[in-house]
DRENTOR-953004 format. One record per residue: residue in three letters; y, z, x of N, C-alpha, C in turn. Coordinates in pm, 1 decimal, decimal comma. Example, Ala and Ser with C-alpha at 12.3 -4.5 7.8 and 13.67 -1.06 7.14 Angstrom:
<zators>
ZATOR type       nY       nZ       nX      caY      caZ      caX       cY       cZ       cX
ZATOR  ALA   -569,0    780,0   1319,0   -450,0    780,0   1230,0   -330,0    780,0   1320,0
ZATOR  SER   -225,0    708,0   1285,0   -106,0    714,0   1367,0      3,0    787,0   1290,0
</zators>
This chain:
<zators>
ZATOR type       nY       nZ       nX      caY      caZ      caX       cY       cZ       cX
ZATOR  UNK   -149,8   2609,1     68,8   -163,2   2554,4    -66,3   -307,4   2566,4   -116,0
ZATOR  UNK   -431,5   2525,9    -35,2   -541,9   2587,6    -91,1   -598,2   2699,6    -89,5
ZATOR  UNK   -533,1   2752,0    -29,1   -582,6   2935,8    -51,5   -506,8   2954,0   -183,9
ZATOR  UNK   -367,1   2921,2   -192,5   -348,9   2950,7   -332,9   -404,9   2906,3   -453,6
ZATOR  UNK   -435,6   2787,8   -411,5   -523,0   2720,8   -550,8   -661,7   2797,5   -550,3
ZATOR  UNK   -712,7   2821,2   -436,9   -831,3   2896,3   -422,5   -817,8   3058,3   -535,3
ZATOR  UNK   -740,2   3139,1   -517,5   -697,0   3268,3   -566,8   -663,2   3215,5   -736,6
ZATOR  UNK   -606,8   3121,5   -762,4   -573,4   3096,7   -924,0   -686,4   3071,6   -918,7
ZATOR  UNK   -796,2   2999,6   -896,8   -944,6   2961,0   -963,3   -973,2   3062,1   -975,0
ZATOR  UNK   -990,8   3199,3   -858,6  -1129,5   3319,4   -884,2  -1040,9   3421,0   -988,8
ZATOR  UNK   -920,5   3419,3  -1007,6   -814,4   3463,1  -1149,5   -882,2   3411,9  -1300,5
ZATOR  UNK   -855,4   3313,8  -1260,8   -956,1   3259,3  -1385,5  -1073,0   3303,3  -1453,6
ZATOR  UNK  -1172,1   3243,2  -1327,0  -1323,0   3295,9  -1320,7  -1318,4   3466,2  -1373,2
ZATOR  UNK  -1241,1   3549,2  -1350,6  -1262,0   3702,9  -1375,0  -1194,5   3749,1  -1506,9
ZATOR  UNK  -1070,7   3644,8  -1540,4   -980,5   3640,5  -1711,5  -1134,4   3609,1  -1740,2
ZATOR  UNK  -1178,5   3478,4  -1732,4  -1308,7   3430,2  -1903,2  -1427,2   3553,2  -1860,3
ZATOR  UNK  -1472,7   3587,5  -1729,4  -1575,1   3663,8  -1769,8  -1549,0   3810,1  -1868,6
ZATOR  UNK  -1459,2   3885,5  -1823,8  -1352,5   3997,3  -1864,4  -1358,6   3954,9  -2046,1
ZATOR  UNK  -1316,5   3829,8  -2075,3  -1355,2   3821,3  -2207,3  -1439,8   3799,1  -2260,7
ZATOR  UNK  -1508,4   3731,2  -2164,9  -1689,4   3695,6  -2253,6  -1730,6   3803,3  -2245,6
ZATOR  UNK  -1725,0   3921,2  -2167,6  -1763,3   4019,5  -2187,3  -1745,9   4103,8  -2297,4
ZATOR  UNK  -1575,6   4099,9  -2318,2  -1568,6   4227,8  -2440,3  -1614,1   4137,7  -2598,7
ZATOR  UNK  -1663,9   4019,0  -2539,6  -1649,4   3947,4  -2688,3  -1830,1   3960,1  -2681,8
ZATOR  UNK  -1909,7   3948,8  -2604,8  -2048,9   3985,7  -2624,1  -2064,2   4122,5  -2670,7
ZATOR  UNK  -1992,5   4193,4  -2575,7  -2009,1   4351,5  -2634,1  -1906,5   4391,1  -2797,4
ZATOR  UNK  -1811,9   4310,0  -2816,6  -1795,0   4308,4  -2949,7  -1919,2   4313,3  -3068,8
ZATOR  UNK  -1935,3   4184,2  -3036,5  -2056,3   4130,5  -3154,4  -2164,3   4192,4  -3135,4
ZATOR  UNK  -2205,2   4265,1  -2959,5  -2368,7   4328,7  -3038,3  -2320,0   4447,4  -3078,6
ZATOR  UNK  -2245,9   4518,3  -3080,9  -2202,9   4665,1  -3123,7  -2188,4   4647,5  -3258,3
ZATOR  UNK  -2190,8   4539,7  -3334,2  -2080,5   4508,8  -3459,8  -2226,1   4447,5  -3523,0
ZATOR  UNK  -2360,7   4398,3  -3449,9  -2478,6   4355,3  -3520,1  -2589,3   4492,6  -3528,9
ZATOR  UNK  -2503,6   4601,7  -3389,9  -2610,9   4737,8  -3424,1  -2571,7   4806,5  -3488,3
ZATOR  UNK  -2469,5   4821,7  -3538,3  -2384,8   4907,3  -3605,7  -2463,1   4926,7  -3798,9
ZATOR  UNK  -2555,2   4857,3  -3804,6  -2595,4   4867,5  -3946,9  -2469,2   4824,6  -4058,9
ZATOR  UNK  -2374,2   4729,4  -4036,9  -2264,9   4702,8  -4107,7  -2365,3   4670,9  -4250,3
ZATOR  UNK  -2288,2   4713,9  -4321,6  -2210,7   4778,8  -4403,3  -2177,2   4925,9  -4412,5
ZATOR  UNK  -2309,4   4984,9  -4348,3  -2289,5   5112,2  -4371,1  -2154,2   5175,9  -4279,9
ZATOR  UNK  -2060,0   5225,1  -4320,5  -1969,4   5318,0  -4274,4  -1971,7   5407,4  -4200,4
ZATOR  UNK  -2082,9   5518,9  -4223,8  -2119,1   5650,9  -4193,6  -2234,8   5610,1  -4028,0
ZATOR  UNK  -2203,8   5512,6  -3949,2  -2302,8   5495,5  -3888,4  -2269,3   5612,4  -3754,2
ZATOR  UNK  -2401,2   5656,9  -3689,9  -2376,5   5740,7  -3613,7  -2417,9   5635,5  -3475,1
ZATOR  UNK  -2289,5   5691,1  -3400,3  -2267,5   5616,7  -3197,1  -2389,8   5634,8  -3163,1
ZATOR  UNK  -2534,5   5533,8  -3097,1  -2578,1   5560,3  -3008,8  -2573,7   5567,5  -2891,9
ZATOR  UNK  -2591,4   5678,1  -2819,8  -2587,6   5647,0  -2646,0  -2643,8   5528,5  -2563,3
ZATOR  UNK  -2794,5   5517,6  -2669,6  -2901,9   5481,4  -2568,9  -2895,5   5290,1  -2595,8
ZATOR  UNK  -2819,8   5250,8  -2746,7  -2802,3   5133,5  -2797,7  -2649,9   5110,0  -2657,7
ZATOR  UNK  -2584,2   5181,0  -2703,5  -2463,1   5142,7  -2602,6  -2479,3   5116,1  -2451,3
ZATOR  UNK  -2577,7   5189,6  -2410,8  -2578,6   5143,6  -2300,2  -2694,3   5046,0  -2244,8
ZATOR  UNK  -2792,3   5016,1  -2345,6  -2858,3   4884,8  -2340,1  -2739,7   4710,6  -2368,7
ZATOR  UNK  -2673,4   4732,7  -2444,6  -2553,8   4689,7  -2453,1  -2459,8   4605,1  -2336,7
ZATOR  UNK  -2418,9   4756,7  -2264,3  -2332,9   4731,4  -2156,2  -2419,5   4677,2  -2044,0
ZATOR  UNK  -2542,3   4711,7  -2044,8  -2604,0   4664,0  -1945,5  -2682,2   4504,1  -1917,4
ZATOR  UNK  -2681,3   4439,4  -2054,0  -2747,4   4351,8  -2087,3  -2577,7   4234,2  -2059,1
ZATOR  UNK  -2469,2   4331,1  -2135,4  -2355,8   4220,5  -2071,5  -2315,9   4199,4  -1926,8
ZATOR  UNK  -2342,1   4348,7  -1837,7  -2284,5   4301,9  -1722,7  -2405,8   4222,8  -1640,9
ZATOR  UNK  -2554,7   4196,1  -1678,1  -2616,1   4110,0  -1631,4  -2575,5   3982,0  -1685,5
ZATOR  UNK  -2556,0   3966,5  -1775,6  -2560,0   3795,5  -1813,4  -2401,8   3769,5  -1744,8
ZATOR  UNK  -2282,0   3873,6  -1714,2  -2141,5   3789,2  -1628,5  -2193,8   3830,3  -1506,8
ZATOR  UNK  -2289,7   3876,0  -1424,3  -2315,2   3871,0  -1305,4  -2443,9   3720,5  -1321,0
ZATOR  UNK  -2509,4   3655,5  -1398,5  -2590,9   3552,0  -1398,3  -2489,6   3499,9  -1397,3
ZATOR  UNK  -2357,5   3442,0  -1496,4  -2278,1   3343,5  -1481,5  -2153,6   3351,6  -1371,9
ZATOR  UNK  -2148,6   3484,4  -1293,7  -2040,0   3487,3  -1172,1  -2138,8   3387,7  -1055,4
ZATOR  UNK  -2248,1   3406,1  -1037,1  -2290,1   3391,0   -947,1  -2308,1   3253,3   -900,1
ZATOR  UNK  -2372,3   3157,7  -1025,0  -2328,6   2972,3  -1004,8  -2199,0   2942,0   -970,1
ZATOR  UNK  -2127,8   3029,1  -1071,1  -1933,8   2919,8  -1078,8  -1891,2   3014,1   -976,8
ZATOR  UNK  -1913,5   3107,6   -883,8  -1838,6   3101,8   -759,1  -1886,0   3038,8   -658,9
ZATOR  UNK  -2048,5   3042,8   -663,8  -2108,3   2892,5   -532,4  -2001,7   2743,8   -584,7
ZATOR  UNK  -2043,0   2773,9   -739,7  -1953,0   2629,6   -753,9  -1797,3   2594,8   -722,8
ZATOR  UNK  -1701,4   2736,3   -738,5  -1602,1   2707,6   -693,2  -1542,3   2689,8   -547,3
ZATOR  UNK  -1607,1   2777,7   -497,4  -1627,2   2824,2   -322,2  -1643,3   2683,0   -296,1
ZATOR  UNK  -1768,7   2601,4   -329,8  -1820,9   2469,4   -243,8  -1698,2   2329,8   -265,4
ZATOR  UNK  -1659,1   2375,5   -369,3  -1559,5   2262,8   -408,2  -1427,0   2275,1   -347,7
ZATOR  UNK  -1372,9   2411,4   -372,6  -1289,3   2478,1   -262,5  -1284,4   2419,5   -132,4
ZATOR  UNK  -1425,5   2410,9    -44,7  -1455,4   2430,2    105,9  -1447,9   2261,9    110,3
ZATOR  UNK  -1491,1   2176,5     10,8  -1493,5   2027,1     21,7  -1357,2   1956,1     46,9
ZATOR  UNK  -1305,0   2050,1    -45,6  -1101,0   1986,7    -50,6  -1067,4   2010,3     55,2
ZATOR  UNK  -1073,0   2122,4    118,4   -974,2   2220,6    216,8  -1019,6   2114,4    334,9
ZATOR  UNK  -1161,0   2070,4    335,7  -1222,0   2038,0    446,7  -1158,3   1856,2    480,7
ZATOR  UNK  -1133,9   1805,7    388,0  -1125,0   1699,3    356,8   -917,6   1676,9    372,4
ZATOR  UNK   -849,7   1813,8    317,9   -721,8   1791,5    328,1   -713,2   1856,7    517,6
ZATOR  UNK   -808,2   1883,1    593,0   -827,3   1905,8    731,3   -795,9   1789,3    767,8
ZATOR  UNK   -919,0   1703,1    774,1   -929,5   1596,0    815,5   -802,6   1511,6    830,9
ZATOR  UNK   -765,2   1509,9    727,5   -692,0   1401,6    679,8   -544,4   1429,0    763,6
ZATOR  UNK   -517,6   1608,7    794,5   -451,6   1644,1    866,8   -458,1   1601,9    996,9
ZATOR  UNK   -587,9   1607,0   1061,3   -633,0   1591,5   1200,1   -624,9   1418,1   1262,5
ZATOR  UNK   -646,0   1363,6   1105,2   -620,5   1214,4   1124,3   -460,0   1144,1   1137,0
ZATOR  UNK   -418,4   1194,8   1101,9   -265,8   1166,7   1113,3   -218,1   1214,0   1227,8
ZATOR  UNK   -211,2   1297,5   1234,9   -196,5   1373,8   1382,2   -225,1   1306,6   1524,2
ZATOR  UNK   -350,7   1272,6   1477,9   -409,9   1157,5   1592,3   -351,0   1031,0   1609,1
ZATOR  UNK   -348,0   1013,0   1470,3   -290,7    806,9   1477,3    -97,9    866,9   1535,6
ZATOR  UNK    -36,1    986,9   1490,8     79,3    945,1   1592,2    127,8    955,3   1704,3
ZATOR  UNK    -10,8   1049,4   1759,2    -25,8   1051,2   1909,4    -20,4    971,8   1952,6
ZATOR  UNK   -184,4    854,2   1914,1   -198,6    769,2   1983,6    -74,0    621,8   1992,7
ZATOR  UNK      6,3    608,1   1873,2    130,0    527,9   1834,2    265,1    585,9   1968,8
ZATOR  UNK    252,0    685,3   1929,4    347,4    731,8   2083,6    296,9    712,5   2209,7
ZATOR  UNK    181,1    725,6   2250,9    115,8    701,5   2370,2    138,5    544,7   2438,3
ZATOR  UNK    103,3    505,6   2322,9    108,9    319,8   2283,0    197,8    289,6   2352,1
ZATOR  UNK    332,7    348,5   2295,3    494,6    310,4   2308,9    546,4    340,5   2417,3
ZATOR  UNK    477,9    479,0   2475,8    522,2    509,7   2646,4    411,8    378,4   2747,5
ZATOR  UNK    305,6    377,7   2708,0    224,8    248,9   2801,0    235,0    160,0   2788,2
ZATOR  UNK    363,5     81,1   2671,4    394,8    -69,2   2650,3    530,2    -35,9   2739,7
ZATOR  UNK    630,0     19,2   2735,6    682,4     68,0   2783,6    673,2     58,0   2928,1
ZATOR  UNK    629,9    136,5   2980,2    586,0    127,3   3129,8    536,9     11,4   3183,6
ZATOR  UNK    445,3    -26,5   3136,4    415,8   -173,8   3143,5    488,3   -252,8   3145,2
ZATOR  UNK    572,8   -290,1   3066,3    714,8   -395,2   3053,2    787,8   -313,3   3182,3
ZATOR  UNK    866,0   -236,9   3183,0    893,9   -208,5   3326,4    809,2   -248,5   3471,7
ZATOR  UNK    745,2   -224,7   3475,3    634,3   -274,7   3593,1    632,3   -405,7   3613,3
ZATOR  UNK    627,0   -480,8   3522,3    623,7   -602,8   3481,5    804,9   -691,7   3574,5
ZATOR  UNK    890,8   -611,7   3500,2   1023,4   -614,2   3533,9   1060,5   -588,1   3685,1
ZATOR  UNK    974,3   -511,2   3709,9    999,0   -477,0   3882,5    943,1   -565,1   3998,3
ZATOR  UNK    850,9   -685,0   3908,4    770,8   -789,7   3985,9    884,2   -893,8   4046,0
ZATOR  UNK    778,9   -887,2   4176,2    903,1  -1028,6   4199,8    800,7  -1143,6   4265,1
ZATOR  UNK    741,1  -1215,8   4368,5    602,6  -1240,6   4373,9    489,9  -1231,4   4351,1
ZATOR  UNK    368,1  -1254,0   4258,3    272,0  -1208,4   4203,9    170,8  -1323,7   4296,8
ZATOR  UNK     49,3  -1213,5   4335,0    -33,6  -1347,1   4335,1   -161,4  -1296,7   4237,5
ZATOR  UNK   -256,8  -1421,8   4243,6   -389,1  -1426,9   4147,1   -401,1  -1264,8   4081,6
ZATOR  UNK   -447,8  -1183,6   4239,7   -516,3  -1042,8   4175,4   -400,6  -1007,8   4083,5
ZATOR  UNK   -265,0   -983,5   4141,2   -196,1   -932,8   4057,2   -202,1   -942,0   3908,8
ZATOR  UNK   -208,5  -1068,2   3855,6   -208,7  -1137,4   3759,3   -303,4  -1073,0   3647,7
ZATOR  UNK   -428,0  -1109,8   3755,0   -540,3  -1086,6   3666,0   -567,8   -911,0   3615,3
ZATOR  UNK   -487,4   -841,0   3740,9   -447,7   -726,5   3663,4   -375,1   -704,7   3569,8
ZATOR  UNK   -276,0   -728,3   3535,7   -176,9   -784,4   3402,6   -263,2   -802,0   3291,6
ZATOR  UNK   -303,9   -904,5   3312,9   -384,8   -972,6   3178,5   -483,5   -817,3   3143,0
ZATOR  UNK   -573,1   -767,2   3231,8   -678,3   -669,9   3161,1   -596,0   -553,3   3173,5
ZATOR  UNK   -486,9   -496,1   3230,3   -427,9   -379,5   3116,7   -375,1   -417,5   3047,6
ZATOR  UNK   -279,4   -587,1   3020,9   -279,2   -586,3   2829,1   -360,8   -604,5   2740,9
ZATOR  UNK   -487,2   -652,3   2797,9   -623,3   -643,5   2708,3   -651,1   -536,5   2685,9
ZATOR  UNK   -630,6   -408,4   2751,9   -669,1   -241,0   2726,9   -593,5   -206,4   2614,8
ZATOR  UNK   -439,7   -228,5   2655,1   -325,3   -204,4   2539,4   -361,3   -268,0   2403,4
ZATOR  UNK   -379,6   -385,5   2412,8   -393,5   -469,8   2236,8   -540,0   -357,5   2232,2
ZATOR  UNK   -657,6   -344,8   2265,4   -781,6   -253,0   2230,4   -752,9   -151,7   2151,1
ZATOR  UNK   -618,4    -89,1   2222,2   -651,8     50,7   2183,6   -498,5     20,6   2054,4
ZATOR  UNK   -425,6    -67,2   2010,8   -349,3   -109,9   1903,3   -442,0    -93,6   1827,9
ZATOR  UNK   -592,5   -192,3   1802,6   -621,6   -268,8   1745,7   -739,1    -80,9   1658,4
ZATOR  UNK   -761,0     -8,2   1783,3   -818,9    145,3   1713,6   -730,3    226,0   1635,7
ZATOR  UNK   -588,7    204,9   1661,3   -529,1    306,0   1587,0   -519,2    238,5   1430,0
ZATOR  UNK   -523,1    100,3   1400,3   -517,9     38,5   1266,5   -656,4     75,8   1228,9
ZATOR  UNK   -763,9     76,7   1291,5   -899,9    155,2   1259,5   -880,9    286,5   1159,8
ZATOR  UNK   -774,2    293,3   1255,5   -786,9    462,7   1228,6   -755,9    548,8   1092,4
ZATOR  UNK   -690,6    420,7   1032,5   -578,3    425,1    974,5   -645,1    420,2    824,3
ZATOR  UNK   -794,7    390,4    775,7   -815,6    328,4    698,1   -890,4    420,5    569,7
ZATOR  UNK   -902,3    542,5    617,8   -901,6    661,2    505,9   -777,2    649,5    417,0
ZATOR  UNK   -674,3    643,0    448,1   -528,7    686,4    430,1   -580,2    575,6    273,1
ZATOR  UNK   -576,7    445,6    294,3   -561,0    370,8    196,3   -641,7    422,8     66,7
ZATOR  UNK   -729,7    539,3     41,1   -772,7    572,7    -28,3   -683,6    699,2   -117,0
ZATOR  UNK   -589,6    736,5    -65,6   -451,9    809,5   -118,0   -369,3    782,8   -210,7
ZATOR  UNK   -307,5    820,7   -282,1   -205,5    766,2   -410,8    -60,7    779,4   -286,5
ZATOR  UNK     -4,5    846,8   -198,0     70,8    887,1   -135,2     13,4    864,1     -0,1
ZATOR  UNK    -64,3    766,7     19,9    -57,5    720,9    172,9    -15,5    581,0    192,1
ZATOR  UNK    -13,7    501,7    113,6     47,3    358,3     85,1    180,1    371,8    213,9
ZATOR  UNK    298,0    456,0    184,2    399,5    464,6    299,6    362,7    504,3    372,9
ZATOR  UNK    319,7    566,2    437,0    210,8    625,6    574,7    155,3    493,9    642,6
ZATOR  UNK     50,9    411,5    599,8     10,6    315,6    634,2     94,4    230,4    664,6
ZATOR  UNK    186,2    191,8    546,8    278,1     64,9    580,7    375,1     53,1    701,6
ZATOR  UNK    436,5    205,0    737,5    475,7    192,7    896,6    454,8    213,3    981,5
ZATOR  UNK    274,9    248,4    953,5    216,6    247,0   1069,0    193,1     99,6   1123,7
ZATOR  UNK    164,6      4,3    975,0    144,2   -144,2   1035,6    235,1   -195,1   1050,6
ZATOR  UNK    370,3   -191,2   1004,8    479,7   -260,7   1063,4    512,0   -206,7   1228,2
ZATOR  UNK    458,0   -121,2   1265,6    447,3    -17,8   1412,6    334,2   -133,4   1489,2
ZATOR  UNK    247,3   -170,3   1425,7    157,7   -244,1   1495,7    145,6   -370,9   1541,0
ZATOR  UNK    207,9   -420,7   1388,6    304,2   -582,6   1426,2    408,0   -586,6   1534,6
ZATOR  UNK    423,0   -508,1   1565,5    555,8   -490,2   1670,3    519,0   -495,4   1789,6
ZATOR  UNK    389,6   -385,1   1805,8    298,9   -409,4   1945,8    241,2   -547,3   1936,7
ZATOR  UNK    181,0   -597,3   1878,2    140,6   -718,5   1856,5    256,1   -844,5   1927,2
ZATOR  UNK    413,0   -835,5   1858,4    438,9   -905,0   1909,7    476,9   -914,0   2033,9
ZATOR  UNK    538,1   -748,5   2092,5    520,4   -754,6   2257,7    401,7   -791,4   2324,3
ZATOR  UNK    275,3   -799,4   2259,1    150,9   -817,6   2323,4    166,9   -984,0   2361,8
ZATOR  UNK    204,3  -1038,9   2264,9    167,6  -1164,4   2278,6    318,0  -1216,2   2346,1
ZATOR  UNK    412,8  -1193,8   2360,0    497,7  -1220,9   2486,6    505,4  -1157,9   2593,6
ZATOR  UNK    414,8  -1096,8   2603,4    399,6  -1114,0   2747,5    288,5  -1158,5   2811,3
ZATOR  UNK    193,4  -1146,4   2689,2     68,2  -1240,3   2750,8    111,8  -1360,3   2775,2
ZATOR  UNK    182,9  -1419,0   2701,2    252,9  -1527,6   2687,7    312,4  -1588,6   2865,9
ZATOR  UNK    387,7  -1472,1   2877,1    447,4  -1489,6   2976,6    373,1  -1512,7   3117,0
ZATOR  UNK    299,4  -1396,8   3107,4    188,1  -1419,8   3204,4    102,8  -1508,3   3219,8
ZATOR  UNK      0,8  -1604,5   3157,9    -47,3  -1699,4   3125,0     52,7  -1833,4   3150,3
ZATOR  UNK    173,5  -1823,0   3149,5    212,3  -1946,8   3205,2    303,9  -1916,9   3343,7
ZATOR  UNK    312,2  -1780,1   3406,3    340,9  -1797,5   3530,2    216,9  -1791,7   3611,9
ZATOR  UNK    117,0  -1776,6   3560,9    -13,2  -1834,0   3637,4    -55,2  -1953,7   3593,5
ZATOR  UNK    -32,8  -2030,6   3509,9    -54,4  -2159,0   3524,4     44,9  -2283,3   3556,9
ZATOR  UNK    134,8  -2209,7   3617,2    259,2  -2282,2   3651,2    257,4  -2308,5   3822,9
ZATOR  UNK    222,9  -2130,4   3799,8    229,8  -2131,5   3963,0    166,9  -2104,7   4055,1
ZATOR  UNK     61,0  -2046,7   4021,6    -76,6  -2012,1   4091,8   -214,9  -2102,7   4113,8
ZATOR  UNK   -196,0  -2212,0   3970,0   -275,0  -2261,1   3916,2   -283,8  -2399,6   3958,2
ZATOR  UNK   -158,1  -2420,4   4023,8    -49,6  -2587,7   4093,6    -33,5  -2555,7   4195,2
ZATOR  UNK    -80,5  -2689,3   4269,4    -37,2  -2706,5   4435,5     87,3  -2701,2   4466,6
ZATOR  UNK    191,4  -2625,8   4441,0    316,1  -2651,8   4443,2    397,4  -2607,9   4526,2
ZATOR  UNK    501,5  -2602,2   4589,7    531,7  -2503,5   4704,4    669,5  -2416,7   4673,4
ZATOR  UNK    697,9  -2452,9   4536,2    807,4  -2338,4   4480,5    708,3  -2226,2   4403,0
ZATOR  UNK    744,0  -2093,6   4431,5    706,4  -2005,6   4343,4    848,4  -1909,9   4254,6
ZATOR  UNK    852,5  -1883,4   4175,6    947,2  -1815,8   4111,9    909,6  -1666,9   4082,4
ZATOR  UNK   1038,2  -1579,8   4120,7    985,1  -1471,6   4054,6    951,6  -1388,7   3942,9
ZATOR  UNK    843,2  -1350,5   3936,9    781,0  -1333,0   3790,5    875,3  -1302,7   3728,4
ZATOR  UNK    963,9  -1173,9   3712,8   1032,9  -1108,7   3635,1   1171,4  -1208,5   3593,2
ZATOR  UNK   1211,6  -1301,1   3639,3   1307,2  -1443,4   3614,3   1238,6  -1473,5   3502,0
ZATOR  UNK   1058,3  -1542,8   3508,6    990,0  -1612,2   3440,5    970,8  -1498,4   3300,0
ZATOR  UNK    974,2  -1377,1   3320,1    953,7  -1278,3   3249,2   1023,7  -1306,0   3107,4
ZATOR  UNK   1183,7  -1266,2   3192,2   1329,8  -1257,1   3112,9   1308,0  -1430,1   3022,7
ZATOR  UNK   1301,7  -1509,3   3107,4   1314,9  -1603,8   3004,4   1205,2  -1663,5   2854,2
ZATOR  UNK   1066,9  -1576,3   2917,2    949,2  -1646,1   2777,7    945,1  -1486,1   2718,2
ZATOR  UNK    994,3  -1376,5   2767,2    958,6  -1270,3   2653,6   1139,9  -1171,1   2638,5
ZATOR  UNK   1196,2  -1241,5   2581,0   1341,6  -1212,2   2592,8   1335,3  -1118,0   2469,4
ZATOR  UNK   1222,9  -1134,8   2380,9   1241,0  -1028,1   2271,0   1166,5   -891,2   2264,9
ZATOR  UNK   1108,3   -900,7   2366,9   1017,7   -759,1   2422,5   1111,2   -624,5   2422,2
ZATOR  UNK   1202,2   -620,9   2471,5   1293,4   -523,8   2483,7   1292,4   -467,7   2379,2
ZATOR  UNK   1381,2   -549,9   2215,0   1431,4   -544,3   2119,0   1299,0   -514,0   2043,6
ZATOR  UNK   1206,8   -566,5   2081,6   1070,0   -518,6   1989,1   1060,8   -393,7   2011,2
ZATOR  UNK   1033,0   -322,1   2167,1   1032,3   -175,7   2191,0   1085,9   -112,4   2117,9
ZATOR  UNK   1257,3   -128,7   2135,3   1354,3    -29,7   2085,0   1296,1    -34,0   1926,3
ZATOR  UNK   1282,4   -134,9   1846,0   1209,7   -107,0   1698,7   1127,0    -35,1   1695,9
ZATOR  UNK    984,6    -65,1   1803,1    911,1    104,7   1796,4    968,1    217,7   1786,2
ZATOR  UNK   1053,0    249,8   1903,5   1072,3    337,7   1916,7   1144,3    409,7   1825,5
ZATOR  UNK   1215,2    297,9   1719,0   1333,1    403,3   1607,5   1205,4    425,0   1467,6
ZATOR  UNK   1071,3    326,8   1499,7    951,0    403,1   1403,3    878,9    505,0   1399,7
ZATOR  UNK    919,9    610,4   1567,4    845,6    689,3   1555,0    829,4    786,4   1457,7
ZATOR  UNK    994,3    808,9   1482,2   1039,5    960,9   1394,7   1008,4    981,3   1226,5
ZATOR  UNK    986,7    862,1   1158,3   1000,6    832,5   1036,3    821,1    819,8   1037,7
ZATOR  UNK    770,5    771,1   1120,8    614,3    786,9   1107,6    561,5    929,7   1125,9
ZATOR  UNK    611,1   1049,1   1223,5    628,3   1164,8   1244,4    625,5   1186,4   1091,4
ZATOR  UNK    734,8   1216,7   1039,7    785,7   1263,3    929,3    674,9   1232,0    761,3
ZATOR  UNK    642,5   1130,8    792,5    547,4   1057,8    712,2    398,4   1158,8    693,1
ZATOR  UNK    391,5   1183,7    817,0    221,3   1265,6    892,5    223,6   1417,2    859,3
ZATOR  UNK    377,1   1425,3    874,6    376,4   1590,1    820,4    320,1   1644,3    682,5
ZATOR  UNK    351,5   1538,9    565,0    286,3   1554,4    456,2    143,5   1580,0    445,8
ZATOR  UNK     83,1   1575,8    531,8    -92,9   1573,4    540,5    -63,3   1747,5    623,2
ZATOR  UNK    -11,7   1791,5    661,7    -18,2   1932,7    701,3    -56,6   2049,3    609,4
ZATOR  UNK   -159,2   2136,2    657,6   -225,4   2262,4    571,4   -191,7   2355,0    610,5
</zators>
């Protein structure tokens, strides 16, 4: 699309010079010509002071308005790049997200005794996970400067609220099977993934919502393609 818009601009640029030309060389031929007189005889040496004086002044004016079109050209193209390269990225990283929340909740599911270390591992890879949520809404924040990124954005953040709320049930979860049971002299321990199922019962159902946002966020990103 911008190579074509590129090719209609330098179309242009060569239609007005093409006419400023025959319209300069109109009028000085028509001011040497001695008008009124009829009987005027062709000079060689007028004509080709003429032609030469026009194709300098459309080579003075080719030479600004193609730096000028070229640079403006190279600004868009460079800018509808970006904007390509940025989308691209935010649904990588949204899929990446969704396979490592994912996995995580499984792992999680496969627990059956946890002690301290365990735990405290839990807690700092979901602190890694919410981090890198919290970069892709970063990421996100060119877009809002778009007439046609408004839907782009919006399911990317309804994509994020979603991680958000698996984030916080299972932090959830975790945080009170260590303070239930790690944290108390107690001599029952339960297994995590029991304690799991019952404080983050909507984790599952949150996933599967990611996961039916990918394709439609996909689809969304393609529009930014050059």
């Amino acid at each position: 699309m911008a190579q074509v818009d590129l090719k209609e601009k330098i179309k242009r640029i060569w239609i007005w010079t093409i006419v400023g030309i025959l319209i300069y060389l109109i009028v000085s031929f028509f001011l040497k010509s001695s008008y009124p007189i009829t009987h005027h005889r062709f000079n060689l040496a007028d004509a080709y002071e003429v032609v030469k004086d026009a194709l300098t002044l459309a080579a003075a004016f080719l030479a600004p308005v193609a730096a000028f079109v070229l640079f403006s050209d190279w600004r868009v193209e460079h800018r509808l790049k970006k904007l390509e390269n940025s989308s691209k990225s935010v649904v990588q990283q949204t899929q990446e997200l969704y396979s490592n929340f994912f996995d995580f909740y499984i792992k999680l599911l496969d627990a059956d005794l946890v002690n301290k270390a365990k735990v405290s591992n839990y807690l700092s890879d979901l602190t890694n996970l919410m981090i890198r949520v919290d970069m892709v809404r970063n990421s996100i924040g060119e877009f809002y400067n778009l007439e046609d990124g408004l839907e782009f954005i919006g399911e990317i953040n309804k994509t994020l609220y979603l991680f958000n709320d698996v984030s916080s049930d299972l932090y959830r979860a975790i945080k009170i099977y260590e303070t239930k049971y790690l944290n108390q002299k107690i001599s029952y321990y339960a297994d995590f993934n029991e304690l799991l199922n019952q404080e983050a019962k909507y984790t599952h159902m949150n996933l599967e919502l990611i996961k039916g946002k990918l394709e439609p966020i996909r689809k969304l990103a393609s529009k930014y393609e050059i």
